[in-house]
VEXDREN-2710 file (C-alpha; in Angstrom, 1 decimal):
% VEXDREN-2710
k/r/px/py/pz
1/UNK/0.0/0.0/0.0
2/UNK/1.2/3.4/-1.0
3/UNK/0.7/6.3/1.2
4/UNK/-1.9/9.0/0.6
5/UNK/0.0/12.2/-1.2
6/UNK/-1.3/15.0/0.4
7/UNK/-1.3/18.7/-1.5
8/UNK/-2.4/21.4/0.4
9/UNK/-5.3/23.3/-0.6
10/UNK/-5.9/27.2/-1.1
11/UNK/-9.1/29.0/-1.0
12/UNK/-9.8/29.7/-5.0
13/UNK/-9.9/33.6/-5.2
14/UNK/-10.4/34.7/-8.9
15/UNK/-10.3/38.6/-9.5
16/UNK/-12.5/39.8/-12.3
17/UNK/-12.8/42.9/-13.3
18/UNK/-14.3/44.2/-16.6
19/UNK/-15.7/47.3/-17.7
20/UNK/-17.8/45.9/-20.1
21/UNK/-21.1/46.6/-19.6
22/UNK/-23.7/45.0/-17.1
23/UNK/-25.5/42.1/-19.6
24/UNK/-29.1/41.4/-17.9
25/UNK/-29.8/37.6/-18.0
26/UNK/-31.3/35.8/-20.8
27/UNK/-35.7/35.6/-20.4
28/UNK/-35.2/38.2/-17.8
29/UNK/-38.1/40.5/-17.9
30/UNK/-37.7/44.3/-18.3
31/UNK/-41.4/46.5/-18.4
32/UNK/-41.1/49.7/-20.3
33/UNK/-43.2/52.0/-17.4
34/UNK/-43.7/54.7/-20.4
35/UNK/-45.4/52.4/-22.5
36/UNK/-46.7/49.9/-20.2
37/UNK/-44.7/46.6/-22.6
38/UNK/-43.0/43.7/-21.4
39/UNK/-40.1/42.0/-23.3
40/UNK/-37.4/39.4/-22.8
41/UNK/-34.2/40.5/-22.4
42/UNK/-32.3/38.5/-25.0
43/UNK/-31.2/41.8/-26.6
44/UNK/-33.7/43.0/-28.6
45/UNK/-34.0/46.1/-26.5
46/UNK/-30.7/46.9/-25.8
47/UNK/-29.3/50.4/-26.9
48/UNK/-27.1/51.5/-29.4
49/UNK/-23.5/52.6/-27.9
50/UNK/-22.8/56.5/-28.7
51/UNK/-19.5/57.1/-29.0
52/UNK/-17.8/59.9/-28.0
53/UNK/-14.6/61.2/-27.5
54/UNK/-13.6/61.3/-23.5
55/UNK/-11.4/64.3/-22.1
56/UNK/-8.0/63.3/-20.7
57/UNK/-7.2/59.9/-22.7
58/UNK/-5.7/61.0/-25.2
59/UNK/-4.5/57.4/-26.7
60/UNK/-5.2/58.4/-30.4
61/UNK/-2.1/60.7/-30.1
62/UNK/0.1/58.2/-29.3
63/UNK/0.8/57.8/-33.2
64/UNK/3.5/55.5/-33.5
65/UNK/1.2/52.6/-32.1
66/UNK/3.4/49.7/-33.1
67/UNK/3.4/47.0/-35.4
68/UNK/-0.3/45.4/-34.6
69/UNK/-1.5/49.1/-36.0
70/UNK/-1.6/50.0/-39.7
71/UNK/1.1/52.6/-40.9
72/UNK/-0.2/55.7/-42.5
73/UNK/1.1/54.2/-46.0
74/UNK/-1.7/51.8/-45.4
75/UNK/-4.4/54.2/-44.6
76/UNK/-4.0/57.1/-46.5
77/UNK/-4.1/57.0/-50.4
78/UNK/-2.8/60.7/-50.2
79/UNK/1.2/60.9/-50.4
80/UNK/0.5/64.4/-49.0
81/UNK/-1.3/62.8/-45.7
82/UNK/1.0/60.2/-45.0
83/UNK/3.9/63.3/-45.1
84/UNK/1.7/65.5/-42.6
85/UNK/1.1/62.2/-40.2
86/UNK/5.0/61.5/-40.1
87/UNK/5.4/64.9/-39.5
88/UNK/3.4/65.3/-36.6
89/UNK/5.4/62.4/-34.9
90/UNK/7.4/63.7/-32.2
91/UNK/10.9/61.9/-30.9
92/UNK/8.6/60.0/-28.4
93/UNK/6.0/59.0/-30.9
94/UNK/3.4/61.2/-29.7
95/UNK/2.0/63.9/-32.0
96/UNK/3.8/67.2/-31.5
97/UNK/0.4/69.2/-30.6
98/UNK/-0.1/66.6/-27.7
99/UNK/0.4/68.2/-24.5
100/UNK/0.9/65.6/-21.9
101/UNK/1.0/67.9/-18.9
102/UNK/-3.0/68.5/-19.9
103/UNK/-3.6/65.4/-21.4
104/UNK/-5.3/68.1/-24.5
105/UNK/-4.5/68.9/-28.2
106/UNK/-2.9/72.1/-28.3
107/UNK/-4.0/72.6/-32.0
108/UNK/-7.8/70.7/-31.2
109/UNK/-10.3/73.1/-33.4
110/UNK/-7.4/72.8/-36.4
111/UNK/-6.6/69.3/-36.4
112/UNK/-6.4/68.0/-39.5
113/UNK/-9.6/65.4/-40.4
114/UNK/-7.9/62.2/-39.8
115/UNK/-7.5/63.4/-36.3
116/UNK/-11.0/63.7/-36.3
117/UNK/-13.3/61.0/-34.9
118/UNK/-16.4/61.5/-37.1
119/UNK/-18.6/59.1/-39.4
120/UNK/-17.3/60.8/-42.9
121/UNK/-13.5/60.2/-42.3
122/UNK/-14.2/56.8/-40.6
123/UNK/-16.1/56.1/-44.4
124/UNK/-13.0/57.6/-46.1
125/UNK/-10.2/56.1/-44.4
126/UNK/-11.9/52.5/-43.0
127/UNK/-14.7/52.2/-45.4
128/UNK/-17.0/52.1/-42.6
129/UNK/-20.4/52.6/-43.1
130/UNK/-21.9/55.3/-41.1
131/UNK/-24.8/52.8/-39.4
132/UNK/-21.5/51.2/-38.3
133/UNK/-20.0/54.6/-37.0
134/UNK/-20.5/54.6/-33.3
135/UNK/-19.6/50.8/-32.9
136/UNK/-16.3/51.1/-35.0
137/UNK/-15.5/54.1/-33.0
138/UNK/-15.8/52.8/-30.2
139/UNK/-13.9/49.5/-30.9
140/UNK/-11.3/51.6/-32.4
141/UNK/-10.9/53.4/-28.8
142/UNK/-10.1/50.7/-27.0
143/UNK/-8.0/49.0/-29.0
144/UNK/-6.3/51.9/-28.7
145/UNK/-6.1/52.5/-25.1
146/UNK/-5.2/49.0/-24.7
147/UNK/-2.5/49.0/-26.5
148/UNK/-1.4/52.0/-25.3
149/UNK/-2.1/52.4/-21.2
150/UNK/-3.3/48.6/-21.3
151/UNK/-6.0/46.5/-20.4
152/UNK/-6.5/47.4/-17.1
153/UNK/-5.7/51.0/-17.5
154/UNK/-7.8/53.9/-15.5
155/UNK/-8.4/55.3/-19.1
156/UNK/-9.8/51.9/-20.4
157/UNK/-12.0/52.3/-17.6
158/UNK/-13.1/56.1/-17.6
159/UNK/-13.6/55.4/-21.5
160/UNK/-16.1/52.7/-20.9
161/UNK/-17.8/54.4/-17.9
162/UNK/-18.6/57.3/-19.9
163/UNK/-19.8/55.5/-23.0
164/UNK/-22.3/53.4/-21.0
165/UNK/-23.2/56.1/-19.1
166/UNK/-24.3/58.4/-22.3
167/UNK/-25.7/55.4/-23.7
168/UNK/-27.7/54.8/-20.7
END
């Protein structure tokens, strides 16, 4: 007879933290008070995510992103806006106009319009469809801040509070 290994055992503590939003369980049942209907939540009632830009991020002036992020040669079919983007590239790869200390665009109401998150340049530059706009926006943000302050980041945060919060 062998003797009994014993391992001993820890408490299993898993940390989760997301700031995804809050899903409401499938068949739950939400009453619209205004117009006195009942649905099932599986979805179908769900609201469309606005984006919008959020003050003191500043991740989409980090433009030397890194290899998982196109290069302007891939974006632009201009020569003359792939020249203005690499010229806006400071020693750090942040844009020049970027001013950390404030977290702001020094040059913000003359930025030129692929610094500008709006549904005609997202069509132009990404093909994306305006319907689309919001959602691509917003995926395009946090990509962004991931790659740049990371996953966990207080930014990543803030930029999903404030997105289900004016979605709310």
């Amino acid at each position: 007879m062998s003797p009994a290994i014993t391992t001993p055992t820890q408490p299993l503590s898993i940390a989760v933290t997301s700031a995804a939003r809050p899903q409401r369980k499938a068949g739950s049942v939400k009453t619209d008070k205004k117009k006195g209907q009942t649905s099932l939540g599986f979805g179908g009632d769900k609201k469309e995510t606005k984006w919008h830009c959020v003050e003191g991020c500043g991740a989409c002036c980090k433009l030397q992103k890194g290899p998982s992020f196109p290069s302007p040669e891939e974006f632009f079919d201009d020569p003359s806006d792939v020249q203005l983007y690499k010229s806006l590239i400071g020693p750090d790869g942040w844009c020049i106009h970027y001013e950390k200390s404030t977290r702001k665009c020094s040059i913000y109401p003359d930025r030129p319009y692929f610094c500008r998150a709006e549904p005609e340049v997202f069509k132009s530059l990404f093909g994306v469809k305006e319907k689309n706009f919001h959602k691509e926006a917003c995926s395009f943000c946090r990509d962004t801040i991931k790659a740049i302050y990371g996953s966990n980041s207080e930014e990543l945060y803030n930029f999903n509070s404030s997105i289900r919060k004016s979605s709310s």
